[in-house]
Backbone as ProteinMPNN parsed JSONL, in Angstrom:
{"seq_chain_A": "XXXXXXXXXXXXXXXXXXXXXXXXXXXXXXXXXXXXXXXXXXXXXXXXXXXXXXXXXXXXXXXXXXXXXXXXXXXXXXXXXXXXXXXXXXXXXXXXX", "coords_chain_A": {"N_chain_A": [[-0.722, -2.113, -16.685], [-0.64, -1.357, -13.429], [1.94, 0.358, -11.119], [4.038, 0.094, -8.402], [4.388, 2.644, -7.378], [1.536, 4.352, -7.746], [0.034, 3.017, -6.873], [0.537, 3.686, -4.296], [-0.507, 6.115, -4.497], [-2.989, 8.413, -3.216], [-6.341, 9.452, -4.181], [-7.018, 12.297, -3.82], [-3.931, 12.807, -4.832], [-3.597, 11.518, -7.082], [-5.523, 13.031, -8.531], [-4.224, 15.494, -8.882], [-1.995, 14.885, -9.983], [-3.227, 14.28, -12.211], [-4.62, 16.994, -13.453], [-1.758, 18.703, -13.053], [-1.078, 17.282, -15.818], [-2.932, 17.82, -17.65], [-2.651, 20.88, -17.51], [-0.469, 21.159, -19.198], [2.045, 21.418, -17.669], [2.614, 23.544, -16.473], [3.542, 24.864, -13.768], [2.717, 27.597, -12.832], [0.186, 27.972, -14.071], [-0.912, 25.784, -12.857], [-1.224, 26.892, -10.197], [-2.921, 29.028, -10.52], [-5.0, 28.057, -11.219], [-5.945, 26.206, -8.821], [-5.438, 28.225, -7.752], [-4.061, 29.267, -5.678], [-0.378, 29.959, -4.55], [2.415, 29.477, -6.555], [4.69, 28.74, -4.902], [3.366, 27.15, -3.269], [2.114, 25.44, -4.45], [4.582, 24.419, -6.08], [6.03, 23.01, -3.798], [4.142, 20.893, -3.086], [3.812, 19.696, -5.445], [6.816, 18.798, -4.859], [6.572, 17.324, -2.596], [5.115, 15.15, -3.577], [6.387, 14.175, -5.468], [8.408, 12.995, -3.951], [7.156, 11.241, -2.354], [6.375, 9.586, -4.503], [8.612, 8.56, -5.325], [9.939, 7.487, -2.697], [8.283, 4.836, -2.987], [9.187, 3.434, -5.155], [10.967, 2.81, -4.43], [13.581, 0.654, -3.749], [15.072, 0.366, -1.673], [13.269, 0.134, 0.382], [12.319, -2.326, 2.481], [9.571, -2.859, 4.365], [6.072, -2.444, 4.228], [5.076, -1.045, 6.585], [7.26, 0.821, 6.808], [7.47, 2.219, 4.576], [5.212, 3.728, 4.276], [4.885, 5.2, 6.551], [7.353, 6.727, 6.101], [5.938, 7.66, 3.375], [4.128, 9.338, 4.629], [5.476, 11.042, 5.96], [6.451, 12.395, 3.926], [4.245, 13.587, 2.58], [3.722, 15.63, 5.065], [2.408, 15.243, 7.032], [3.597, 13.859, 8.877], [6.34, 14.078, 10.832], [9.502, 13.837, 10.581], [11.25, 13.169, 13.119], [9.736, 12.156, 14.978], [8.635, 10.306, 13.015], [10.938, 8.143, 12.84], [10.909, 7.839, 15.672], [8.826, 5.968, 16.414], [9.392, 4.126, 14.011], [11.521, 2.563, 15.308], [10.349, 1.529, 17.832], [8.554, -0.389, 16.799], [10.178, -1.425, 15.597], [11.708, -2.825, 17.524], [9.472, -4.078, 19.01], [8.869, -6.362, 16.886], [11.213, -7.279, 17.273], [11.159, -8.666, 19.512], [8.819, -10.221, 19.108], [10.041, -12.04, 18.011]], "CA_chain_A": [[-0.209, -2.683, -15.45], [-0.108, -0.761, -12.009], [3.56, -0.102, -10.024], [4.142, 0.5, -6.759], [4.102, 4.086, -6.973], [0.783, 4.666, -8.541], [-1.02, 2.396, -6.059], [0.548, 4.39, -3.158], [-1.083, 7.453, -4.637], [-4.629, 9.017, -2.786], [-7.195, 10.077, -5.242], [-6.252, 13.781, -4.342], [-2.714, 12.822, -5.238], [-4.132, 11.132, -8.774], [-6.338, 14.328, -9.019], [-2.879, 16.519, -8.976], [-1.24, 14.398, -11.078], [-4.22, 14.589, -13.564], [-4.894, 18.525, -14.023], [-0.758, 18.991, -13.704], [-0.628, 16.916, -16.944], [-3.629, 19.002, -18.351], [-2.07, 22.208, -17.593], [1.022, 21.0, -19.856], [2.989, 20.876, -17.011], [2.507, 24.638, -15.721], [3.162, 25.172, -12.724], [2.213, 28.217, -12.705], [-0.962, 27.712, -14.708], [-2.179, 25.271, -11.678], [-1.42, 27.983, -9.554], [-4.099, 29.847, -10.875], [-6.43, 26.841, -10.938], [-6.275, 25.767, -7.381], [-6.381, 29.33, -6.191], [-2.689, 29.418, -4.762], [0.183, 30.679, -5.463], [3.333, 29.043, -6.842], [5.234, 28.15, -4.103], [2.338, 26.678, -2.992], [1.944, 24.034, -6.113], [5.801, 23.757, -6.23], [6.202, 22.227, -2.16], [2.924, 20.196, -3.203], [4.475, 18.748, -6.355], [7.784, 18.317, -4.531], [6.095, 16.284, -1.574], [4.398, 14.492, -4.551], [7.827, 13.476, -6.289], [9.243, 12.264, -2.642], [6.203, 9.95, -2.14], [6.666, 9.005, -5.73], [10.392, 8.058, -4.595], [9.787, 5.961, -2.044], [7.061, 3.935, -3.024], [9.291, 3.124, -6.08], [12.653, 2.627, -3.644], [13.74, -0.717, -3.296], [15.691, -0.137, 0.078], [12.616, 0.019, 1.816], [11.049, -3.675, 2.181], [8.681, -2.924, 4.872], [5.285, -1.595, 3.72], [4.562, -0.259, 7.153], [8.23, 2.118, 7.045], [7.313, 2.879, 3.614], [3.943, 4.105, 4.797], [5.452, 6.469, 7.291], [7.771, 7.735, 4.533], [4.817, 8.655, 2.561], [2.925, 10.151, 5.47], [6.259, 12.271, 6.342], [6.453, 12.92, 2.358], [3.197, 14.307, 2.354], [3.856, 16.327, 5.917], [1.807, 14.633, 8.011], [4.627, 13.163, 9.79], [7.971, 14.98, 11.475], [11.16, 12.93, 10.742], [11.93, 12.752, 14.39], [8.428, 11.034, 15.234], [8.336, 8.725, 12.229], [12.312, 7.414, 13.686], [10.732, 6.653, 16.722], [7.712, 5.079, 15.872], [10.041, 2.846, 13.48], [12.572, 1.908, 16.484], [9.079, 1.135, 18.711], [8.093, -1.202, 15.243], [11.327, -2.777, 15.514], [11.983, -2.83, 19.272], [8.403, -4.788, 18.846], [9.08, -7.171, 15.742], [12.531, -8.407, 17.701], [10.307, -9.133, 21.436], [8.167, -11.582, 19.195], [10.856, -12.794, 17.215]], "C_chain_A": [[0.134, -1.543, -14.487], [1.44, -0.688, -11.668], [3.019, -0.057, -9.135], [3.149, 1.758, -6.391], [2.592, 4.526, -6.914], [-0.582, 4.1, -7.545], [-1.171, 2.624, -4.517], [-0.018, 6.068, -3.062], [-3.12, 7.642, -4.019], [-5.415, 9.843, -4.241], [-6.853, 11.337, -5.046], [-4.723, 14.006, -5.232], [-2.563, 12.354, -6.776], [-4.685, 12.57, -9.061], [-5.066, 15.594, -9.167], [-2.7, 16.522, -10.299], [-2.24, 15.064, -12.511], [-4.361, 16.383, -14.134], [-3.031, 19.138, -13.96], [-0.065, 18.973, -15.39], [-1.503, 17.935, -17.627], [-3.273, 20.339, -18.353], [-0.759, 22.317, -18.072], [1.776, 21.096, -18.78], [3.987, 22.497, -16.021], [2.342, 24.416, -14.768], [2.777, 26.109, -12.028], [0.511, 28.292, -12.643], [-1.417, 26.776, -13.601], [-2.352, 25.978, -10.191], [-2.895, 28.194, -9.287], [-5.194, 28.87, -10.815], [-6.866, 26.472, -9.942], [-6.534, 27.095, -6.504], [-5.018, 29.698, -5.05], [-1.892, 29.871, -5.259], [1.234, 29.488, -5.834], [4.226, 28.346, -5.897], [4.785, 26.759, -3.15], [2.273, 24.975, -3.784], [3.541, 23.668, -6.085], [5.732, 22.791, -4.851], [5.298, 20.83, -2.457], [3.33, 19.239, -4.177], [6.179, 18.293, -5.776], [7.367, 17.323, -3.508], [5.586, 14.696, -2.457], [5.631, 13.42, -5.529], [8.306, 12.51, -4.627], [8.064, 11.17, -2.286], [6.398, 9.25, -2.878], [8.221, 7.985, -5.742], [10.417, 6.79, -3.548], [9.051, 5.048, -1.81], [7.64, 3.102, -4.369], [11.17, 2.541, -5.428], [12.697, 1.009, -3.422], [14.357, -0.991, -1.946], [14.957, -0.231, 1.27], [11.625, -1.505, 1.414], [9.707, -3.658, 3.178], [7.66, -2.046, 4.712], [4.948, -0.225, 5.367], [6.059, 1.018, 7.434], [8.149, 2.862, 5.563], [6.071, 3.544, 3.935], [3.782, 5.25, 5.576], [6.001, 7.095, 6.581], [6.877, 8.687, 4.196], [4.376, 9.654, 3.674], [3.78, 11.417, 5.57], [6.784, 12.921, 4.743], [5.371, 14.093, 2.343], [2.756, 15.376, 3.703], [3.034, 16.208, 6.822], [1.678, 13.837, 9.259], [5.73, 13.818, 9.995], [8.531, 13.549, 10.99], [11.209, 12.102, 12.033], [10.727, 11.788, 14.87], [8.525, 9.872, 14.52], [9.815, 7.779, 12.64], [11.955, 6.517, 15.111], [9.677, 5.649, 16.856], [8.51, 3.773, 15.017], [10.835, 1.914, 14.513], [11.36, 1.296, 17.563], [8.66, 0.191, 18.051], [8.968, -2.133, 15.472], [11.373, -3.398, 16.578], [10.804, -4.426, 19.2], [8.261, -6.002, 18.486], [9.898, -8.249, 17.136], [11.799, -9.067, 18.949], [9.63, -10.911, 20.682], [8.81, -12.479, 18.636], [11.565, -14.255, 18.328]], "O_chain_A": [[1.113, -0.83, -14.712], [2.146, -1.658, -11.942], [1.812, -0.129, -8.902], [2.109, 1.969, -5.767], [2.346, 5.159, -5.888], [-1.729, 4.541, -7.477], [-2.044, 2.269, -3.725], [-0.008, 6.887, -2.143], [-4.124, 7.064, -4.435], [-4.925, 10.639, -5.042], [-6.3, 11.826, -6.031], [-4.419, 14.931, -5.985], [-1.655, 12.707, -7.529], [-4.117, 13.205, -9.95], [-5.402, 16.653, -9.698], [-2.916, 17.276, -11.247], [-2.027, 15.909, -13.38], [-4.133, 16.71, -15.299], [-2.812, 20.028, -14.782], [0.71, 19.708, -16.001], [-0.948, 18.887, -18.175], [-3.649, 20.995, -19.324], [0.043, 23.169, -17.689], [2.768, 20.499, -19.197], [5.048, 22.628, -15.411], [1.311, 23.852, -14.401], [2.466, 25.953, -10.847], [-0.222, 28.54, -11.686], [-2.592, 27.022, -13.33], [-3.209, 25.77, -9.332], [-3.698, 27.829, -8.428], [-6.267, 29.132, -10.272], [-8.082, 26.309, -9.837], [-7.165, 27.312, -5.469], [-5.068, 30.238, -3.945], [-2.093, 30.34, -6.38], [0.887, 28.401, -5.372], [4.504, 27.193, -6.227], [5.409, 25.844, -2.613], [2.401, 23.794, -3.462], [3.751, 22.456, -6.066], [5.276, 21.669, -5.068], [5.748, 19.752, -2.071], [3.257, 18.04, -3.908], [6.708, 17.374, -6.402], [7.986, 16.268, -3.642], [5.685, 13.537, -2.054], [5.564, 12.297, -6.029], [8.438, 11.286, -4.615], [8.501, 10.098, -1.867], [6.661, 8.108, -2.501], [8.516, 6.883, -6.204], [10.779, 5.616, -3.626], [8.989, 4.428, -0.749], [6.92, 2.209, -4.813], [12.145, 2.062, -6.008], [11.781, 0.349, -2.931], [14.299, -2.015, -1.265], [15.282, -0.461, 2.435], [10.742, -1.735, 0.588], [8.777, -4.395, 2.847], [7.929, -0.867, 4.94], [4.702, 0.978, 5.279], [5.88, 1.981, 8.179], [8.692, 3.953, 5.39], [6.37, 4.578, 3.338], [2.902, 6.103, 5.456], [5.459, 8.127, 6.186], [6.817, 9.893, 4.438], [4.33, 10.849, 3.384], [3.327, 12.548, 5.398], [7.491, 13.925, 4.663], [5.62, 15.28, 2.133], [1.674, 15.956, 3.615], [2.877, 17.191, 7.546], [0.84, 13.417, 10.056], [6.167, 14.238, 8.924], [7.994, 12.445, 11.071], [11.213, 10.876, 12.14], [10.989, 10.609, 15.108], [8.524, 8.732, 14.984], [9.609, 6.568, 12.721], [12.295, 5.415, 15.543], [9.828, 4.572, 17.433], [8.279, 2.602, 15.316], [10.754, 0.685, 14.495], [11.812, 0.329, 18.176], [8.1, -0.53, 18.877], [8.764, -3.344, 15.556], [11.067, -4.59, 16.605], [11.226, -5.577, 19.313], [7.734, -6.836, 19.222], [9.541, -9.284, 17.698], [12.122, -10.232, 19.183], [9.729, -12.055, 21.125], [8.415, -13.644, 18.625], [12.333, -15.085, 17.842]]}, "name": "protein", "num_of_chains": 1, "seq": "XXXXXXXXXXXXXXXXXXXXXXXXXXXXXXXXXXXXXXXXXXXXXXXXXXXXXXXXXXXXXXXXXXXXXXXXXXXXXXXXXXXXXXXXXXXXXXXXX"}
């Protein structure tokens, strides 16, 4: 059985997951595999845990503010952008309400 989390993951983000577990759980050791250094693979697996987080959060019920989450998980989104984009979402929602 699927969760949440697992189904908010991108095949690169499965493909992590997968050679982290194969490299016992070195993070060094995928270092050296991808060709980067450490700090590198740590930020990458920490972005990777915070997606993991709120795709598994129950305080967020709307897929499209969980969606931004992820995007600003995975740094593809500023904070201050994905805030107003949500308040523009809402602002929106309440007009047709």
């Amino acid at each position: 059985m699927k969760t949440a989390w697992l189904d908010g993951l991108t095949d690169e983000d499965l493909a992590f997951v997968k050679r982290f577990v194969l490299a016992s759980g070195s993070l060094k050791a995928l270092a050296k595999e991808y060709g980067v250094s450490y700090p590198t693979i740590r930020l990458r697996l920490d972005r990777l845990i915070q997606k993991i987080g709120i795709y598994e959060s129950e305080t967020i019920a709307s897929t499209f503010e969980r969606d931004l989450r992820a995007m600003v998980a995975e740094g593809r989104l500023d904070v201050h952008t994905m805030n107003a984009i949500l308040v523009a979402h809402q602002n929106e929602l309440e007009e047709k309400a």
